[in-house]
C-alpha positions as CSV (number, residue, x, y, z in Angstrom):
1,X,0.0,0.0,0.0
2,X,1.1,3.7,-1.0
3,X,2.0,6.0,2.2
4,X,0.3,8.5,3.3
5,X,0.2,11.4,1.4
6,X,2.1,14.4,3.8
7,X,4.4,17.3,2.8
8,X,7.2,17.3,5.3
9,X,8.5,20.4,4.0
10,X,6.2,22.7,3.1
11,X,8.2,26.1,1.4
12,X,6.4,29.7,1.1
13,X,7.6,31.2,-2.0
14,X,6.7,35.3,-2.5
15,X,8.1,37.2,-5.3
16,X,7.1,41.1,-4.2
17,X,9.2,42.5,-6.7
18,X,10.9,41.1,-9.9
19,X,13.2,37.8,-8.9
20,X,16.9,37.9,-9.6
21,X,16.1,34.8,-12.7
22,X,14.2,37.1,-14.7
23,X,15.5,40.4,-14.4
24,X,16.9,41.3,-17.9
25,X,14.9,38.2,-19.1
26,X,12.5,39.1,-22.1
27,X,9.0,39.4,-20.4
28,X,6.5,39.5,-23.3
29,X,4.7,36.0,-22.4
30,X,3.9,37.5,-19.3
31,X,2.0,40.2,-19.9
32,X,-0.9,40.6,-17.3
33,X,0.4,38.5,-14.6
34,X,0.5,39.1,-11.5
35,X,4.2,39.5,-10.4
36,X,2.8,38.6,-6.7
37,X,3.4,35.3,-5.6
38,X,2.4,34.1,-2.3
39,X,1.6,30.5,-2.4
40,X,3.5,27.6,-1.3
41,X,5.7,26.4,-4.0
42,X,6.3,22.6,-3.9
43,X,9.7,20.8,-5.6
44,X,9.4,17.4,-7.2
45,X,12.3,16.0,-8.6
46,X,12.4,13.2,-11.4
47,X,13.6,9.9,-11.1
48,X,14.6,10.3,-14.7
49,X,17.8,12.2,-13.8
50,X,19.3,10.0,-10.6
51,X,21.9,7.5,-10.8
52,X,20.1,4.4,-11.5
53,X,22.4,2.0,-10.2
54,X,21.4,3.8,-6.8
55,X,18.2,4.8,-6.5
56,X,17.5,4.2,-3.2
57,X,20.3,6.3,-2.1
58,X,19.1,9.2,-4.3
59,X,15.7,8.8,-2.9
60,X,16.6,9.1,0.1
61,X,19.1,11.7,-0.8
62,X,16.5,14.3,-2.1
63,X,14.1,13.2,0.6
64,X,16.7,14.6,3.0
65,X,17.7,17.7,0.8
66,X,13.7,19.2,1.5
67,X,12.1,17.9,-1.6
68,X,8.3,17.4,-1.6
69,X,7.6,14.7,-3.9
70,X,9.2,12.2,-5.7
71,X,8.2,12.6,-9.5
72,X,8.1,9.1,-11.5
73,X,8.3,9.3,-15.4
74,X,6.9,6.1,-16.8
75,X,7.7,5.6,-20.9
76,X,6.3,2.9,-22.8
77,X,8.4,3.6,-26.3
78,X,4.9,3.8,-27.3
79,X,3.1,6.8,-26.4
80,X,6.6,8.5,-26.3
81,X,10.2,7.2,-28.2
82,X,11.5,6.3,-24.8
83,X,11.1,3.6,-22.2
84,X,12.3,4.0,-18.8
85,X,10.8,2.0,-15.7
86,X,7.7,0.2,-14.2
87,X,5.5,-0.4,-11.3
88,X,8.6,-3.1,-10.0
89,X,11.1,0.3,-9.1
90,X,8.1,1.9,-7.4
91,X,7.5,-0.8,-5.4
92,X,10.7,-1.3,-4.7
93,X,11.5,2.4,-3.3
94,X,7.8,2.8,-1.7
95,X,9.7,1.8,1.9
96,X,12.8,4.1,1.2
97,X,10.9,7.5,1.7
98,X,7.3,8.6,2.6
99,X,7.2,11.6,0.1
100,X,4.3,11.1,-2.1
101,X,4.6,9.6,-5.1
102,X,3.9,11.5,-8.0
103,X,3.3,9.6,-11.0
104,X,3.3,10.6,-14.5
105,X,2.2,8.4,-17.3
106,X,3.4,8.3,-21.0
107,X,1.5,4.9,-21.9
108,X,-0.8,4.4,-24.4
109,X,-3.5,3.1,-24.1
110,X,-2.8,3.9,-20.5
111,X,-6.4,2.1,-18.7
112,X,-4.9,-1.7,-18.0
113,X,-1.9,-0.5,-16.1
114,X,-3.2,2.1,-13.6
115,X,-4.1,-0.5,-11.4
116,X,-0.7,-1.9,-11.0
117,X,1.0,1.4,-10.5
118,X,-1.9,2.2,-7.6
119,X,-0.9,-1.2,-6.2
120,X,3.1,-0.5,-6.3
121,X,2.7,3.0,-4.2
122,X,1.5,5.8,-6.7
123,X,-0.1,8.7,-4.6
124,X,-0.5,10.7,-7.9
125,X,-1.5,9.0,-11.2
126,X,-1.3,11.8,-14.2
127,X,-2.3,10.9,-17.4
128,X,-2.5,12.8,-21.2
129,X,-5.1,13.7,-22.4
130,X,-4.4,12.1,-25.4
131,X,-3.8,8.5,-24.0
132,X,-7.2,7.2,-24.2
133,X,-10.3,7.3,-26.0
134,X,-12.4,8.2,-22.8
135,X,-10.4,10.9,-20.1
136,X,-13.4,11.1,-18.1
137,X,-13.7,7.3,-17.4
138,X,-9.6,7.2,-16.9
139,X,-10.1,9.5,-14.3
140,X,-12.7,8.1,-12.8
141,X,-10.9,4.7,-12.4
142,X,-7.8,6.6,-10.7
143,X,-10.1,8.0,-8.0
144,X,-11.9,4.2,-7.6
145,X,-8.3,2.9,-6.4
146,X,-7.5,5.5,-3.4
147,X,-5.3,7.9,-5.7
148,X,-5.4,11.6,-7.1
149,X,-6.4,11.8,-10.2
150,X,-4.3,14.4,-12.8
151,X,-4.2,15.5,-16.6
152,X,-0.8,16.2,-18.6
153,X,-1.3,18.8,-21.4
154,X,1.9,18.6,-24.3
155,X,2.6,21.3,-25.5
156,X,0.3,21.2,-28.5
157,X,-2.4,20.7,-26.5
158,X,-4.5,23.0,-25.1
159,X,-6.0,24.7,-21.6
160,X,-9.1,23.9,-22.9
161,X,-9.0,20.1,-22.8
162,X,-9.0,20.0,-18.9
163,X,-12.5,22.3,-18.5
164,X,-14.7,19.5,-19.1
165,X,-12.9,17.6,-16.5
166,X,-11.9,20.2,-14.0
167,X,-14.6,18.7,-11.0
168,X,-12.6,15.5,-11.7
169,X,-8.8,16.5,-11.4
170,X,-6.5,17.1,-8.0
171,X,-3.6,18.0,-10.5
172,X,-2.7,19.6,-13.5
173,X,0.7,19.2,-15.4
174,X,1.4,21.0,-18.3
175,X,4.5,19.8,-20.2
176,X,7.2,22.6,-21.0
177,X,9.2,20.2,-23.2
178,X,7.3,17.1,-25.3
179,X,8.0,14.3,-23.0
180,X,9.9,11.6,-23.8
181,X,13.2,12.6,-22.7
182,X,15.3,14.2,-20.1
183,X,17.2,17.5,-20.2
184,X,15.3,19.2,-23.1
185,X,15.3,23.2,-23.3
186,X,12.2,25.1,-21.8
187,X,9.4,25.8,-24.2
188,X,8.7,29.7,-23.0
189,X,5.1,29.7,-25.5
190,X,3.8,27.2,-22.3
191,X,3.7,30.3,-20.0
192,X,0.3,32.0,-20.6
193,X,-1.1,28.6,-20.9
194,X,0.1,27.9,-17.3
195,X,-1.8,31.4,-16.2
196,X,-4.7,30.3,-18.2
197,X,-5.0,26.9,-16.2
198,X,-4.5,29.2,-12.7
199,X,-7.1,31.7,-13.4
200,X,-9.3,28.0,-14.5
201,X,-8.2,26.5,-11.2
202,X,-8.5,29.4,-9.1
203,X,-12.7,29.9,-10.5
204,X,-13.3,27.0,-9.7
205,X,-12.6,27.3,-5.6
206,X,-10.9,23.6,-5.3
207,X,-7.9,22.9,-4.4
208,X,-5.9,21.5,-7.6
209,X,-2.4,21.5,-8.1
210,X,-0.8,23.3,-11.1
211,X,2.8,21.5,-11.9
212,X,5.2,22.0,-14.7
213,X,7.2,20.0,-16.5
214,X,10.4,20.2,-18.5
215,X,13.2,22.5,-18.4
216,X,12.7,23.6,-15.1
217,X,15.9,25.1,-13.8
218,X,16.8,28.6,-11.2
219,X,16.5,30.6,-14.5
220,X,13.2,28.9,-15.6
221,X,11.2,27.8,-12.3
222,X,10.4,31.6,-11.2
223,X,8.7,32.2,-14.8
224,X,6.9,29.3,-13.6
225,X,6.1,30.5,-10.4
226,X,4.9,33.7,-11.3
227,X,2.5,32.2,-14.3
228,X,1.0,30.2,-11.8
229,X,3.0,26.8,-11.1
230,X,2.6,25.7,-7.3
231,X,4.8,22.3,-8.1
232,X,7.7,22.3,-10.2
233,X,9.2,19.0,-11.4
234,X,13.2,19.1,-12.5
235,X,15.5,16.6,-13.1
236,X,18.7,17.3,-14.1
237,X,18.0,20.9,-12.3
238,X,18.4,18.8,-8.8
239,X,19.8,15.0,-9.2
240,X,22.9,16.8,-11.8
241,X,23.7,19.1,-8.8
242,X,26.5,18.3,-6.1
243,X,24.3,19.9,-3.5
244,X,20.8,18.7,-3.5
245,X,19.5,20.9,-1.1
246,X,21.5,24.0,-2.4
247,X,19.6,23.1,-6.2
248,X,16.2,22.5,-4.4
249,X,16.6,26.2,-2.9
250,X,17.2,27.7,-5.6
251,X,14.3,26.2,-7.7
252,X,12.3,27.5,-4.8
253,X,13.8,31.3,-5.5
254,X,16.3,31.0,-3.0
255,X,14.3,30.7,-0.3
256,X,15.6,27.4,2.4
């Protein structure tokens, strides 16, 4: 069985004036938003980028460093031209941390396996929106097995795909690079979609998580922030750091 969810360390992140990252940074994607950030801002990095002949160390590693989640990118080869891991590695780190388990899944069709990956510890089970014929009834079967339910947007796809299913979701990802590999440079034409999905989120009065994806780094993740993002998932930004902590930080804006 998964752990209970928790956030053992919760971060406040406020930007009352323009952040170091993006002063001298073009700023035209952001016109209109608000430069006021006050909500807690939670770090989730990806398996993807740890050393994979140890990651129970690295799990433990990051746990210890103040992330928030651990962010699991599953690739059938399929879906995406990559294949990574299964529900056999989540199982087998469940009992090396109790950060939540945040699950992201490039599969196609993506119904048969969520059952396994609920089984092997997910907390979180995100889907695209393109991975199925019925989004509505994938979501639905997440919630039936004890887990929260999210959508992944690529790139290409737009806010409006989540609006039917908005009473249905606890998360939202929106993919910054088209997933299928690691270490890919940020795609800056995601930002007003990410402020679209807050002002979405925010009329609708429930608490759902915004998350980004893909080419998160110090430079990137307060553009992020300030569109909207409340999670932030990196990879190499963290696990290709010597100082875990030090990278989480700064992600966060600099604030410990």
């Amino acid at each position: 069985m998964a752990a209970p969810l928790c956030g053992p360390h919760p971060r406040l992140s406020v930007f009352s004036a323009t952040p170091p990252a993006l002063r001298g940074l073009s700023r035209p994607s952001l016109k209109g938003i608000t430069s006021l950030v006050t909500r807690p801002v939670k770090i989730a990095p990806s398996l993807l980028a740890a050393d994979f002949a140890r990651l129970g160390e690295e799990v433990a590693a990051i746990d210890a460093a103040g992330a928030d989640w651990l962010h699991l990118d599953i690739m059938d080869g399929h879906f995406v031209p990559n294949i990574s891991y299964g529900p056999a590695v989540l199982k087998a780190l469940r009992g090396r941390t109790r950060m939540p388990f945040d699950v992201h899944l490039m599969i196609a069709p993506v119904d048969a396996f969520l059952p396994a990956f609920a089984e092997a510890g997910a907390d979180r089970i995100s889907l695209h929106a393109e991975a199925g014929p019925h989004l509505h009834r994938s979501l639905q079967s997440i919630r039936a097995l004890g887990r929260s339910p999210g959508v992944v947007l690529n790139p290409a796809t737009p806010a409006a795909v989540v609006a039917p299913v908005l009473d249905m979701v606890e998360l939202i990802l929106v993919m910054t690079v088209n997933p299928g590999f690691g270490g890919q440079s940020f795609i800056h034409s995601q930002l007003p979609k990410i402020a679209e999905l807050r002002r979405m989120i925010d009329a609708t009065g429930r608490e759902i998580a915004l998350e980004v994806d893909g080419g998160v780094t110090a430079e990137t993740a307060p553009l992020c922030i300030e569109a909207g993002a409340d999670v932030l998932v990196a990879g190499t930004a963290v696990f290709g750091k010597p100082d875990y902590a030090a990278a989480i930080a700064a992600l966060r804006g600099g604030l410990a």
